[in-house]
N, C-alpha and C positions, 0 to 999 in steps of 0.2 A: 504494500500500500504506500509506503514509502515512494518509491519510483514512479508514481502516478504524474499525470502530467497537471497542471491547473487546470482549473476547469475556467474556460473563457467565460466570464460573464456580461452580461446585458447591464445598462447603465441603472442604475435604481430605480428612478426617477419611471421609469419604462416600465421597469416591474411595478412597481408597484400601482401605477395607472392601468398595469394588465389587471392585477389583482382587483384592485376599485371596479374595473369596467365589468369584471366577473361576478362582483357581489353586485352590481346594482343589475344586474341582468336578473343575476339568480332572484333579486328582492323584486322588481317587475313582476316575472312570472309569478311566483310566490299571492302577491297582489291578488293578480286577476284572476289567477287561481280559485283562491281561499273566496274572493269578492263571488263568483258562480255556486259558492256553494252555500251563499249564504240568502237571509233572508233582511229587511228591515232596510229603507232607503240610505238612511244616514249611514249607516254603516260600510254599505256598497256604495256610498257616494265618497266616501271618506277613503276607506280603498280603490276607487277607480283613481282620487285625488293623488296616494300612492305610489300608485302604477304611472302615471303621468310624469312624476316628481323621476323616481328611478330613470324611468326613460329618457324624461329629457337630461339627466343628469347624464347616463350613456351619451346621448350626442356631444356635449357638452366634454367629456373624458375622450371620443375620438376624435375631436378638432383636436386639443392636447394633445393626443397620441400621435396624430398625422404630423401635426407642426414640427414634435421633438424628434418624429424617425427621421422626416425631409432635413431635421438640422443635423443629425447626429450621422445622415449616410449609411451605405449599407455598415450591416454588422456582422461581425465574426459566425462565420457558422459553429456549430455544435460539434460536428463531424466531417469526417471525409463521407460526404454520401452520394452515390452513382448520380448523373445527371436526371433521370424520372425522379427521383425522390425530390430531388431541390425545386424540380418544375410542380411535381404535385404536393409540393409543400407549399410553394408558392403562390399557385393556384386557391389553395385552401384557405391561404393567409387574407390574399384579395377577398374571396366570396364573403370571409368572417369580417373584414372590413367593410366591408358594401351591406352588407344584413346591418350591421351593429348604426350604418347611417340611414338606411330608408328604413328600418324599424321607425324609429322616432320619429322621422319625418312622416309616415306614412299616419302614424297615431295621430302626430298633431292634425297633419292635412285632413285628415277622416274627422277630425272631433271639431275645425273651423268648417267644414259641410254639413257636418250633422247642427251647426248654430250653440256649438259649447263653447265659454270662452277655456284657454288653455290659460290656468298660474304656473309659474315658477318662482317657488320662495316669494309671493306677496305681489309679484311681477305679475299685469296684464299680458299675455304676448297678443302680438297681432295675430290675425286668422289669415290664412295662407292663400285659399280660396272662399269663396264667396257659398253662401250655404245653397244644398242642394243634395236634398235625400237619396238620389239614387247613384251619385257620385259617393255619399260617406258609405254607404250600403257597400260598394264595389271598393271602398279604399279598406271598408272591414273585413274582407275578405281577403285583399290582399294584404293585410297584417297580422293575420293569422297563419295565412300560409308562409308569410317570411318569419314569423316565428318560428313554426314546425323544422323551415330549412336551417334558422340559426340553431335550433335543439341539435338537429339532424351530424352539421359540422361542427358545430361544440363537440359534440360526442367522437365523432370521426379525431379532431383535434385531440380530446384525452386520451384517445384510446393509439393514437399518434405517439404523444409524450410516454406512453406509458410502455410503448412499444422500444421506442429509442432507450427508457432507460432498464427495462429487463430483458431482454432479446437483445438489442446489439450494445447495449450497456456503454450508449456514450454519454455526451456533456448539453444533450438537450435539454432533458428538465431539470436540472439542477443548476442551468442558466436561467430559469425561470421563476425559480424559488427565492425567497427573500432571506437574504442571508446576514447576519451579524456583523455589525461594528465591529473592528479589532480593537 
């Protein structure tokens, strides 16, 4: 263990914005979850309020994200890994990045059609589009179904990381972990 090589790590700041953008995802879901299974308006209006919050907080954590990779340039890989793996790692990378930005957007756009206004933290936001039932109807659809696919490569993604560190046992996920102060 001795002879091990360092393990290249990711800058903090990146981890831990992975981390944040993981828990408001999981707290989203969680939400609108819990909010279907319940009964009583205030209650379901207080978690739709929620789920709103988490999501736009996601948007909000990959403008952050995009900004600091575009400063920070590419990054050290994990591994030596064949050229399919970097491409369908990469590919993977984008789709979770594009999910994690029309989520949010796709909620808001759906909820200024349905005539809801959208808060953030005491903030009015503007409504995106103009109201129009058969438009939020069609944008709720489409943000469920990009949920299913964010579920779908989140999963693929764990089951990723979790591949690279017991099967070919390199320095993927434990560049992704949050590691201690020396």
């Amino acid at each position: 263990m001795t002879n091990e090589a360092p393990v290249p790590m990711r800058p903090r700041t990146l981890v831990a914005l992975h981390w944040l953008t993981v828990l408001c995802v999981v707290v989203a879901a969680m939400l609108i979850l819990v909010r279907s299974e319940l009964d009583g308006r205030t209650v379901r209006m207080w978690l739709l309020e929620g789920h709103r919050h988490a999501g736009l907080l996601v948007l909000l954590l990959f403008g952050t994200r995009v900004g600091l990779r575009i400063r920070y340039g590419k990054l050290q890989p994990g591994g030596d890994h064949p050229r399919v793996v970097r491409i369908c790692a990469g590919a993977t990378h984008v789709a979770l990045y594009a999910l994690l930005l029309a989520l949010p957007l796709l909620g808001w756009t759906m909820s200024s059609a349905a005539g809801k206004d959208v808060h953030f933290f005491g903030l009015t936001l503007p409504a995106l589009v103009g109201e129009d039932e058969d438009l939020a109807d069609a944008l709720q659809s489409l943000h469920v179904d990009a949920a299913w696919a964010l579920l779908v490569l989140a999963t693929l993604h764990l089951a990723a990381a979790l591949w690279h560190h017991f099967v070919l046992r390199d320095h993927t996920l434990r560049m992704m972990l949050p590691r201690r102060r020396r």
